[in-house]
DSSP file (Angstrom, degrees, kcal/mol; ACC not computed):
  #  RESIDUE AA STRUCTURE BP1 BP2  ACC     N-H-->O    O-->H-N    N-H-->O    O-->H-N    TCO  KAPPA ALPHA  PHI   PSI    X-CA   Y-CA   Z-CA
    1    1 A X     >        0   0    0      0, 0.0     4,-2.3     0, 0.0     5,-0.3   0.000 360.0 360.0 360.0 -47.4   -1.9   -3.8    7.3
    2    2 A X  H  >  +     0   0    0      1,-0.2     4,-0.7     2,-0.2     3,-0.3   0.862 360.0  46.5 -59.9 -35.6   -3.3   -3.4    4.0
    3    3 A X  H  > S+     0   0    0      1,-0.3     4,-1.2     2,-0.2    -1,-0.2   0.730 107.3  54.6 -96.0 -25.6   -6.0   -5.7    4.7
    4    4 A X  H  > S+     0   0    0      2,-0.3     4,-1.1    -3,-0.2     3,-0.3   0.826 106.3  53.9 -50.5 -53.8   -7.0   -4.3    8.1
    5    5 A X  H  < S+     0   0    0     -4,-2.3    -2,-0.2    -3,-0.3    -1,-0.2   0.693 105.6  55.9 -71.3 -13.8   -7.4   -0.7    6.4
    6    6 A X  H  < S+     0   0    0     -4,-0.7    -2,-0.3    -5,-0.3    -1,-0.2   0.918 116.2  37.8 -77.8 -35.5   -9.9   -2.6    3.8
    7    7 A X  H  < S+     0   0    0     -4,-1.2     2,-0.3    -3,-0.3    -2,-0.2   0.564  76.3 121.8 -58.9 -24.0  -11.9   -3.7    6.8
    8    8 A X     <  -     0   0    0     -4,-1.1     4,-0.1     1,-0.1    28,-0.1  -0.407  58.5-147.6 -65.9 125.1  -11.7   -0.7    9.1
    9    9 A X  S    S-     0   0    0     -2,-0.3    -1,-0.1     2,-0.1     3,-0.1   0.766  72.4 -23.0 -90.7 -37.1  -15.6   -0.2    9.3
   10   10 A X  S    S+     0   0    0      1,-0.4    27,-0.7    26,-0.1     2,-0.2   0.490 122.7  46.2-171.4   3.1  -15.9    3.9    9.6
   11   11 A X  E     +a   37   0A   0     25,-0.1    72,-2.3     2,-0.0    -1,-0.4  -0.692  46.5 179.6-152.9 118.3  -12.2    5.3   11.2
   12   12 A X  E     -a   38   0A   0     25,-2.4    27,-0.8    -2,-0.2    70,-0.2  -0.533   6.3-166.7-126.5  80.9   -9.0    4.9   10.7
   13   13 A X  E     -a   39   0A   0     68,-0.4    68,-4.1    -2,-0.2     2,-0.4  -0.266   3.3-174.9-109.4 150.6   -6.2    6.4   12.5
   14   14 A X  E     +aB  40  80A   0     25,-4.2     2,-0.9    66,-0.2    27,-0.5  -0.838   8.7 172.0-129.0 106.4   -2.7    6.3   11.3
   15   15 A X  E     +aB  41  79A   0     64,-2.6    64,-0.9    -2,-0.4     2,-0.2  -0.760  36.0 136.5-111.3  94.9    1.1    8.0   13.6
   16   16 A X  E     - B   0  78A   0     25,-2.1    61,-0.3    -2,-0.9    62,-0.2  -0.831  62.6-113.0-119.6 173.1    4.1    6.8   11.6
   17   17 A X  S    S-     0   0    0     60,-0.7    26,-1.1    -2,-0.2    29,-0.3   0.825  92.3 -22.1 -21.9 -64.3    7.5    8.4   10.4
   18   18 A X        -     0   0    0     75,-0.5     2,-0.5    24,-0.2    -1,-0.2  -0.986  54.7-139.5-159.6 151.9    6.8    8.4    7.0
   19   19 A X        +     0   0    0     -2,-0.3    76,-0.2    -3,-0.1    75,-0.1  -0.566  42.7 139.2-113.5  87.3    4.5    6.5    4.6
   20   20 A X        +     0   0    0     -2,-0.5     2,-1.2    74,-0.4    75,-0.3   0.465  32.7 125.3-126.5 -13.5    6.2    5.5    1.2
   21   21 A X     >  -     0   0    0     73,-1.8     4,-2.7     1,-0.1     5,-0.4  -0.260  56.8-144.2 -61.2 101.9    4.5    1.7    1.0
   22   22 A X  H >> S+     0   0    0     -2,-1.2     4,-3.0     2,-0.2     3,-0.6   0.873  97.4  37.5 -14.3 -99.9    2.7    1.7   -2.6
   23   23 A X  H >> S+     0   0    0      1,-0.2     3,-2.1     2,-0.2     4,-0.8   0.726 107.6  58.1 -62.6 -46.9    0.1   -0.2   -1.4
   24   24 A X  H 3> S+     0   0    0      1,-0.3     4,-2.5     2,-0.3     5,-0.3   0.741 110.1  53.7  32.3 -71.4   -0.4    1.1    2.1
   25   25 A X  H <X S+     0   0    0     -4,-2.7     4,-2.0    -3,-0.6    -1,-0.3   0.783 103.3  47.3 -61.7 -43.6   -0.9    4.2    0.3
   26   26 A X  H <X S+     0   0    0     -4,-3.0     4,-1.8    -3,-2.1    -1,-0.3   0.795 112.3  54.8 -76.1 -18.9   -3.6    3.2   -2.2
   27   27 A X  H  X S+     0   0    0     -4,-0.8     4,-1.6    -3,-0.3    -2,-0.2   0.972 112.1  42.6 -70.5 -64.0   -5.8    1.3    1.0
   28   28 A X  H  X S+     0   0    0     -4,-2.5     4,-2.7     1,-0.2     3,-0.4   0.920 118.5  53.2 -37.7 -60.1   -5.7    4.6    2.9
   29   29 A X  H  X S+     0   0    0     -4,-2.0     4,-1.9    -5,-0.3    -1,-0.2   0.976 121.3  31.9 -31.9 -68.0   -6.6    6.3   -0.9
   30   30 A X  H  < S+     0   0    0     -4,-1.8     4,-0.4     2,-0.2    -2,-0.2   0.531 106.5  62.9-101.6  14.3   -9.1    4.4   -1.2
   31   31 A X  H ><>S+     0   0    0     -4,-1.6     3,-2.6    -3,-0.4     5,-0.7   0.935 108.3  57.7 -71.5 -83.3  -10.3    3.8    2.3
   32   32 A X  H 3<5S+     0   0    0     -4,-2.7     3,-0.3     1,-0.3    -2,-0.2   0.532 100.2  49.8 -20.9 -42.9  -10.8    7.5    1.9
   33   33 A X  T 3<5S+     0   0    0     -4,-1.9    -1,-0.3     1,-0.2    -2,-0.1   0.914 103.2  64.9 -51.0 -47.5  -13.1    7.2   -1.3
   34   34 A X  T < 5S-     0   0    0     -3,-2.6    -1,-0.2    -4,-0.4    -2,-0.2   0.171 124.1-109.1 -80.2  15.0  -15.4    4.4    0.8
   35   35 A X  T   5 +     0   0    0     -3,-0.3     2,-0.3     1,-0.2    -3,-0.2   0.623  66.6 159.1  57.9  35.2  -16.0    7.2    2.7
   36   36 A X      < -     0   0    0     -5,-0.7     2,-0.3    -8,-0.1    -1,-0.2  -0.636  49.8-118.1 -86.8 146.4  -13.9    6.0    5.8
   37   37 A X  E     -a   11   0A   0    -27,-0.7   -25,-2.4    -2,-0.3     2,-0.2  -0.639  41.2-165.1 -95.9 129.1  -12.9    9.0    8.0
   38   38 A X  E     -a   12   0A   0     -2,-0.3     2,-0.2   -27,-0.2   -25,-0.2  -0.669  16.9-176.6-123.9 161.8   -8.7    8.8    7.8
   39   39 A X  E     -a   13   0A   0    -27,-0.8   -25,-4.2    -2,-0.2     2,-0.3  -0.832  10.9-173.9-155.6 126.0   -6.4   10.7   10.1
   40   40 A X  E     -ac  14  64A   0     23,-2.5    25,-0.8    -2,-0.2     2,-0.5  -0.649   7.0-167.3-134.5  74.9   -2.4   10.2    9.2
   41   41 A X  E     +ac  15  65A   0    -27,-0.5   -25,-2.1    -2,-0.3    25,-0.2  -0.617  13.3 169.5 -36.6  97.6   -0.1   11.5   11.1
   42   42 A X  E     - c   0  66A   0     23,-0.9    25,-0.6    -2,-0.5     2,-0.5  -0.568  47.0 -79.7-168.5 153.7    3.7   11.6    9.7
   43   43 A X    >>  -     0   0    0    -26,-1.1     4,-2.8    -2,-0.2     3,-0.6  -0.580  41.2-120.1 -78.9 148.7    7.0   13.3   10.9
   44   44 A X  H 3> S+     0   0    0     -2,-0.5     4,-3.8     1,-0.2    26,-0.2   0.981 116.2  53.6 -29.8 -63.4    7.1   17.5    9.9
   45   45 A X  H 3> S+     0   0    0     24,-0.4     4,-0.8     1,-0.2    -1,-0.2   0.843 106.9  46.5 -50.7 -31.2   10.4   16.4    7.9
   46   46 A X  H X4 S+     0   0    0     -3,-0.6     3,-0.5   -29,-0.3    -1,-0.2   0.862 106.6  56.8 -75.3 -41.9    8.7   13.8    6.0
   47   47 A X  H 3< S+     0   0    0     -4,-2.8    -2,-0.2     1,-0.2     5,-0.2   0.926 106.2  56.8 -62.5 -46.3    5.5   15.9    4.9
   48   48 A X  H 3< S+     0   0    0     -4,-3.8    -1,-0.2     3,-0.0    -2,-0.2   0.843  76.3  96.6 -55.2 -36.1    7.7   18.4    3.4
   49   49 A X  S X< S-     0   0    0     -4,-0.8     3,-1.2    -3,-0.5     6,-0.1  -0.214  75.3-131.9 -76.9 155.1    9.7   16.4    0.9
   50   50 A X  T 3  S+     0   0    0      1,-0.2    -1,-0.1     5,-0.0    -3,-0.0   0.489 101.8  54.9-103.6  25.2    8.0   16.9   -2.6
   51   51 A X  T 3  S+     0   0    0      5,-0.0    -1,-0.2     0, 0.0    -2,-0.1   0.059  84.6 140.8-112.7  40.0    8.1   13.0   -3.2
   52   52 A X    <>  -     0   0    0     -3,-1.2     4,-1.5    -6,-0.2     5,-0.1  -0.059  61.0-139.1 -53.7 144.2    6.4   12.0   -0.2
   53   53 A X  H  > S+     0   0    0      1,-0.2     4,-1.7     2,-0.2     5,-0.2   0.930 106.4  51.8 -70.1 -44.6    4.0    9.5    0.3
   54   54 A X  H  > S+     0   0    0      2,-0.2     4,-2.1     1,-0.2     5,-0.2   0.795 102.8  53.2 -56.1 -19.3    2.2   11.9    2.5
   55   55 A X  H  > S+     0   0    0     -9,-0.2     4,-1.8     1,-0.2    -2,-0.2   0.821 109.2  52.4 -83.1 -27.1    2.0   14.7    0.2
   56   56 A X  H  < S+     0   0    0     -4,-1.5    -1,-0.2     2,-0.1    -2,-0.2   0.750 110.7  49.2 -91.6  -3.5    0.4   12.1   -2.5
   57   57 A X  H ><>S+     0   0    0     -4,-1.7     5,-2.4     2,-0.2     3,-1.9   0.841 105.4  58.3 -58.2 -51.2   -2.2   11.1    0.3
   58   58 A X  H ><5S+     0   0    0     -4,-2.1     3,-4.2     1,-0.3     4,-0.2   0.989 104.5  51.5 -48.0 -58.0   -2.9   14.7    0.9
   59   59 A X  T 3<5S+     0   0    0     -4,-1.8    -1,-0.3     1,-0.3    -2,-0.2   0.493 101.2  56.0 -92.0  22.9   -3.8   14.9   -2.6
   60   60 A X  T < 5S-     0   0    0     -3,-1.9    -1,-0.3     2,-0.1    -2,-0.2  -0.239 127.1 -97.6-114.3  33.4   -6.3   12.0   -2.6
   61   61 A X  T < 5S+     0   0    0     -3,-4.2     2,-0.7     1,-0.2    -3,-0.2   0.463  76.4 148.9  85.1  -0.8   -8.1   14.0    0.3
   62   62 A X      < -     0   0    0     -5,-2.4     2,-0.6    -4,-0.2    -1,-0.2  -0.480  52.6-126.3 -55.9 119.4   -6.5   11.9    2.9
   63   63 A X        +     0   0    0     -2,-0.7   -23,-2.5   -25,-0.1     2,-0.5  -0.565  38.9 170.5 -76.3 108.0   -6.1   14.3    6.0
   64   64 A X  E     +c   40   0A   0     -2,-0.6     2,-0.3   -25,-0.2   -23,-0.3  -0.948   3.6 166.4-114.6 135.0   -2.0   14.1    7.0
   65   65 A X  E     -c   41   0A   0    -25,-0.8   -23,-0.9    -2,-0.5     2,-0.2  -0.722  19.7-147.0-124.7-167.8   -1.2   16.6    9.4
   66   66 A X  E     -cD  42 130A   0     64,-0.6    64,-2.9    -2,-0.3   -23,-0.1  -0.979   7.0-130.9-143.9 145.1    2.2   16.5   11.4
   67   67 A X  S    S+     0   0    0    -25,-0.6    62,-0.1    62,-0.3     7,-0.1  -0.068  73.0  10.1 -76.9-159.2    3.6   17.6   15.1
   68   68 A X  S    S-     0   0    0     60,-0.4     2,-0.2     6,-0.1     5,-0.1   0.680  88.5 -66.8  27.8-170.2    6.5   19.5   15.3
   69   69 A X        -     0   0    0      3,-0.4   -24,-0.4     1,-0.1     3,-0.2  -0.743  41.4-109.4-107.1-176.6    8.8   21.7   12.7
   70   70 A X  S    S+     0   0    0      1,-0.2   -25,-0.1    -2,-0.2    -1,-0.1   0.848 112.1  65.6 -81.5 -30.3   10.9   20.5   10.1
   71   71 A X  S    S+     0   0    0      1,-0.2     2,-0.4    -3,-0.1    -1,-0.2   0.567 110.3  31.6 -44.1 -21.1   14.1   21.4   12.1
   72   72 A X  S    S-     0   0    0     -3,-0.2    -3,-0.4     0, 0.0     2,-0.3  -0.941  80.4-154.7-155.5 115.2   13.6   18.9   14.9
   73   73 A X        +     0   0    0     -2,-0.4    -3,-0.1     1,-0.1    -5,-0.1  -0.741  26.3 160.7 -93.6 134.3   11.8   15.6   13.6
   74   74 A X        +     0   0    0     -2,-0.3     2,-0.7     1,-0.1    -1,-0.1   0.481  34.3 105.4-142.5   0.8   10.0   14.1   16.6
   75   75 A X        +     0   0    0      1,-0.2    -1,-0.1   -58,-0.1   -32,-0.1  -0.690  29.7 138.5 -96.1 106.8    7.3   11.7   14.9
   76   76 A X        +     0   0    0     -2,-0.7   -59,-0.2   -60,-0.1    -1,-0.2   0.243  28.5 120.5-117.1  23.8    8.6    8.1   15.4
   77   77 A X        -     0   0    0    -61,-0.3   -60,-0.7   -60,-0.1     2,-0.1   0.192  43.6-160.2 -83.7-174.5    5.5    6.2   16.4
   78   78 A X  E     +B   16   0A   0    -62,-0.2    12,-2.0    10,-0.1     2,-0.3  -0.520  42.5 135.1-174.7  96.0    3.9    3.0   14.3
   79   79 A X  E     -BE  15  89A   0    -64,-0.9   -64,-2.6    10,-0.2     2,-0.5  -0.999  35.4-175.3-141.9 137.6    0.8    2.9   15.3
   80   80 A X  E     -BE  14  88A   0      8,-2.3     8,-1.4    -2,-0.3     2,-0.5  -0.984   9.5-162.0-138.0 141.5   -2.8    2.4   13.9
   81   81 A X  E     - E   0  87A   0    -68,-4.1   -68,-0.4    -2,-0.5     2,-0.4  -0.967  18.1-159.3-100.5 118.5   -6.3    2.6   15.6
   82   82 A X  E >>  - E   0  86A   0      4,-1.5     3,-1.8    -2,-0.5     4,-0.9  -0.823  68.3 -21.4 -83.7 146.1   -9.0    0.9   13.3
   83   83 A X  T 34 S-     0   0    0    -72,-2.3    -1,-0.2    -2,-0.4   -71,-0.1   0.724 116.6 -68.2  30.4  56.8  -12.8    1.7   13.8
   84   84 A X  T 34 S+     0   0    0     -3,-0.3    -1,-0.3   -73,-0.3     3,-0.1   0.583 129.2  72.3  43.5  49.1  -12.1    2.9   17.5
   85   85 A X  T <4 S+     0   0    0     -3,-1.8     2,-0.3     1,-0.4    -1,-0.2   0.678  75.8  53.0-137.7 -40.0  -11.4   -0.4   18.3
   86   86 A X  E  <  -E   82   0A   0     -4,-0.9    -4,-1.5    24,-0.1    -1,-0.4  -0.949  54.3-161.4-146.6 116.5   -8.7   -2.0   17.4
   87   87 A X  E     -EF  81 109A   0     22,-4.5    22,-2.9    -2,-0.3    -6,-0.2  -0.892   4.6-173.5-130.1 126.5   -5.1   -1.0   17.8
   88   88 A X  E     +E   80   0A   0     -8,-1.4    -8,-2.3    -2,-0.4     2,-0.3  -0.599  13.3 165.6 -99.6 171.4   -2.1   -2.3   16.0
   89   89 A X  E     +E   79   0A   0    -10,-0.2    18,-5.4    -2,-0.2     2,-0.2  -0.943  18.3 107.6 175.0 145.7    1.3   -1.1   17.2
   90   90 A X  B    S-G  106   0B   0    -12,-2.0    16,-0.3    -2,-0.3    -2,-0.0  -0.922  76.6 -58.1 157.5-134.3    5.0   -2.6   16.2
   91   91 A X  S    S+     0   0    0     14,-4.7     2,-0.5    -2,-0.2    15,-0.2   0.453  83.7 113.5-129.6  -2.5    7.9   -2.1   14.4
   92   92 A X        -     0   0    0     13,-3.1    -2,-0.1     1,-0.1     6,-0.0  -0.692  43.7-165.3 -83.8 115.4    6.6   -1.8   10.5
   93   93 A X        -     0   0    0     -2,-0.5   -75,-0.5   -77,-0.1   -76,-0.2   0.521  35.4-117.9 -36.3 -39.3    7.2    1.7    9.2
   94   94 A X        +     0   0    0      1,-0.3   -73,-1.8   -75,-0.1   -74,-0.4   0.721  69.5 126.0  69.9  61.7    5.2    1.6    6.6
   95   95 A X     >  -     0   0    0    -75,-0.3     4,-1.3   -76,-0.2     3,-0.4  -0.663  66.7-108.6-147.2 144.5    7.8    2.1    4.0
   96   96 A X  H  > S+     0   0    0     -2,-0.2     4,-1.7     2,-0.2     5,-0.2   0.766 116.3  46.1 -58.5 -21.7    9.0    0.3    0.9
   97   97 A X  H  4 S+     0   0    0      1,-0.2    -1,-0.2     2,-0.2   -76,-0.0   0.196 112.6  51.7-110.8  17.6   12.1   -0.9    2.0
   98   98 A X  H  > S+     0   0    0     -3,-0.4     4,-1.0     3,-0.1    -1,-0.2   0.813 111.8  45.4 -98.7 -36.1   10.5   -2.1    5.2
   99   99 A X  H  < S+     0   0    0     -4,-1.3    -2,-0.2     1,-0.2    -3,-0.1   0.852 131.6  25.6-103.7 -30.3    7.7   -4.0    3.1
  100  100 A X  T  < S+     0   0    0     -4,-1.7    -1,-0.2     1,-0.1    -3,-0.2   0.941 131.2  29.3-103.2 -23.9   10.8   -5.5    0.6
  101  101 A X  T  4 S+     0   0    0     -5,-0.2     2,-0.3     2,-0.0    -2,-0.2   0.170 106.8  44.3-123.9  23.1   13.9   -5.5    2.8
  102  102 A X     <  -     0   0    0     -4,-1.0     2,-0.4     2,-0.1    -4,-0.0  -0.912  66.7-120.3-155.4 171.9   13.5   -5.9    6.2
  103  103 A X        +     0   0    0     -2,-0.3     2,-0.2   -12,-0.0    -4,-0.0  -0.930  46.8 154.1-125.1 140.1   11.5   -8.2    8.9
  104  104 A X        -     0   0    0     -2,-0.4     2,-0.2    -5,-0.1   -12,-0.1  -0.879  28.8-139.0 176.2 142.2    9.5   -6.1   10.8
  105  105 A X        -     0   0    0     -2,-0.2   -14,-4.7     2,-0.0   -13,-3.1  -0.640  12.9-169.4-136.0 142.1    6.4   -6.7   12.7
  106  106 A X  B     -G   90   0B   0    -16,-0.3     2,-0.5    -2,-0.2   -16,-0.2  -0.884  14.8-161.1-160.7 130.2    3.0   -5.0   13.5
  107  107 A X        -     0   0    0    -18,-5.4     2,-0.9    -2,-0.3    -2,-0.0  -0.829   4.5-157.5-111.0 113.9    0.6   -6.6   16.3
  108  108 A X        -     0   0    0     -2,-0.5     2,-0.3   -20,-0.3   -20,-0.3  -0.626  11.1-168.5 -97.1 123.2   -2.7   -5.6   16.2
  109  109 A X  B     -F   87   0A   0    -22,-2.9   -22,-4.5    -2,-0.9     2,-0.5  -0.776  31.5-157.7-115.8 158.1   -4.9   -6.0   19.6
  110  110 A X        +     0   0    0     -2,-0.3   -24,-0.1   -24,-0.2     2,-0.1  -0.965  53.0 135.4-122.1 105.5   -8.5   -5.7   20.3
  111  111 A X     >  -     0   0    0     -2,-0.5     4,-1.6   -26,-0.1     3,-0.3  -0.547  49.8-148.7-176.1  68.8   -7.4   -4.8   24.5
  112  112 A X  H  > S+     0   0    0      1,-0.2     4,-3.1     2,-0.2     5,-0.2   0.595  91.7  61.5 -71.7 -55.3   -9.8   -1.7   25.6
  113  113 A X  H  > S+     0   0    0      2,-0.2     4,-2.7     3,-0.2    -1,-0.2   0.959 110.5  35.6  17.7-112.7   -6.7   -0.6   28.0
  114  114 A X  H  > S+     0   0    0     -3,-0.3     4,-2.3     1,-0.2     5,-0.2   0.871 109.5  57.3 -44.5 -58.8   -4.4   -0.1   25.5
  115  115 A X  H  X S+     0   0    0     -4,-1.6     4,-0.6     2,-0.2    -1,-0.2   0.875 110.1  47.9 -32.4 -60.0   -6.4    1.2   22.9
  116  116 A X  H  X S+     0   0    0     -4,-3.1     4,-1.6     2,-0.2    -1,-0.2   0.714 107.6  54.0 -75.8  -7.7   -7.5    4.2   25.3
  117  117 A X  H >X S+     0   0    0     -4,-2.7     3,-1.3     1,-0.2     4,-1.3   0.934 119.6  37.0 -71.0 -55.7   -3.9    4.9   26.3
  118  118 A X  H 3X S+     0   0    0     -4,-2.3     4,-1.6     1,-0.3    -2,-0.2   0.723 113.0  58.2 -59.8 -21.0   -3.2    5.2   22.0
  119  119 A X  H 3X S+     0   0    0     -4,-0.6     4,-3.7    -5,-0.2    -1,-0.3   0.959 111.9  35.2 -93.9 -38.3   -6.4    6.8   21.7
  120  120 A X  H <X S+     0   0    0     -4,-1.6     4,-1.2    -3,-1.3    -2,-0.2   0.935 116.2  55.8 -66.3 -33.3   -5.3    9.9   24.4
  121  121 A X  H >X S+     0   0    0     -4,-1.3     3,-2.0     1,-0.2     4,-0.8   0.980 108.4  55.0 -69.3 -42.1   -1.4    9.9   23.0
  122  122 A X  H >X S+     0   0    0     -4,-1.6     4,-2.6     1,-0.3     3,-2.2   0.843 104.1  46.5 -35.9 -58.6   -3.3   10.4   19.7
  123  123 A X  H 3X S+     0   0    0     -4,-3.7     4,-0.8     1,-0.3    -1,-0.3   0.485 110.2  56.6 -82.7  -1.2   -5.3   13.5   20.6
  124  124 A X  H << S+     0   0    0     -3,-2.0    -1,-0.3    -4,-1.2     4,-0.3   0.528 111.1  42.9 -91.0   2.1   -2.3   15.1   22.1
  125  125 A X  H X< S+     0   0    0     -3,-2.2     3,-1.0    -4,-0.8    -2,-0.3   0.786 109.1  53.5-106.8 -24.6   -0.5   14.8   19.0
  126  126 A X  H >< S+     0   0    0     -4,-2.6     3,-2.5    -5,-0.2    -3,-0.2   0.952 103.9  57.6 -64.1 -52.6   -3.2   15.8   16.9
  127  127 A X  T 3< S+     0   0    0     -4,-0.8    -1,-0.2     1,-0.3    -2,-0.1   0.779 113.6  43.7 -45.8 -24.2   -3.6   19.4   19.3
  128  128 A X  T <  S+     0   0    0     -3,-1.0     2,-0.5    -4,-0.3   -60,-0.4  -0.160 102.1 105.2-120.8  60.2    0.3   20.2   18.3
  129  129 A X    <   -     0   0    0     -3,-2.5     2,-0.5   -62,-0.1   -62,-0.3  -0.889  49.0-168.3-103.6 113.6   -0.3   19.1   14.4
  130  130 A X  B      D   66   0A   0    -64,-2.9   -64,-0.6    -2,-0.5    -3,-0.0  -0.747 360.0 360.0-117.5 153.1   -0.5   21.1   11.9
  131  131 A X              0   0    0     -2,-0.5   -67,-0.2   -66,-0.2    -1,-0.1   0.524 360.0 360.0 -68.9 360.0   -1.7   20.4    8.2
C-alpha cells in the first residue's frame, strides 16, 4: 500500500474504518506535500477520537472527511483508487495491529468496470461527508 501511494501519479482516494498505520500515514503526508490531490475517508467515530490517525492527517493538510454521526458508525469500506485508475480493495484496515498482527490482504486491479462502480460508491459517500 505504502508503495502504491508513492507512485500514485496526481490522485489518491482513500474509504477505510480508521487509519492508525505509522507508515500509511506518513505516504498519504507526504503524498500530500508532492502535491498529490488526497481524499480520506474514515468512520465519524474514528475522526473524533483525539489520538487518531485521521485527525494527524488532517493536520498535515490531508482532506479526511467522514459519512455519518458519531452515534451510528457506518464506514467499513477498504478501499483505495490510485490516479483514477487503479483500484485496490481487500481486507487490510490500515491499522497497526493489522500491519503487525494479523494476515490480511489488499488486491489492487487495473479493471475499468470495477474501478467505475468504486469510483460512483465514492462520490455518494463523499455528498453525505462531512469534514
Amino acid at each position: 500500500m505504502v508503495r502504491a501511494i508513492q507512485e500514485s501519479g496526481r490522485s489518491l482516494d482513500v474509504a477505510v474504518y480508521n487509519i492508525t498505520a505509522v507508515d500509511l500515514a506518513e505516504a498519504l503526508s507526504a503524498a500530500k506535500v508532492r502535491g498529490l490531490r488526497s481524499w480520506v475517508l474514515v468512520d465519524q467515530e474514528k475522526a473524533e477520537e483525539d489520538r487518531s490517525g485521521p485527525r494527524r492527517l488532517r493536520g498535515n493538510g490531508v482532506a479526511v472527511c467522514s459519512p455519518g454521526v458519531v452515534e451510528r458508525s457506518l464506514m467499513h469500506h477498504k478501499v483505495a483508487i490510485f490516479h483514477a485508475r487503479l483500484v485496490g480493495a481487500g481486507a487490510d484496515t490500515l491499522t497497526n495491529s493489522a500491519e503487525h498482527n494479523y494476515c490480511e490482504s489488499l488486491v489492487v486491479l487495473d479493471e475499468p468496470v470495477v474501478l467505475a462502480r468504486f469510483q460512483r460508491e465514492f462520490r455518494r459517500l463523499e455528498r453525505a461527508a462531512t469534514e
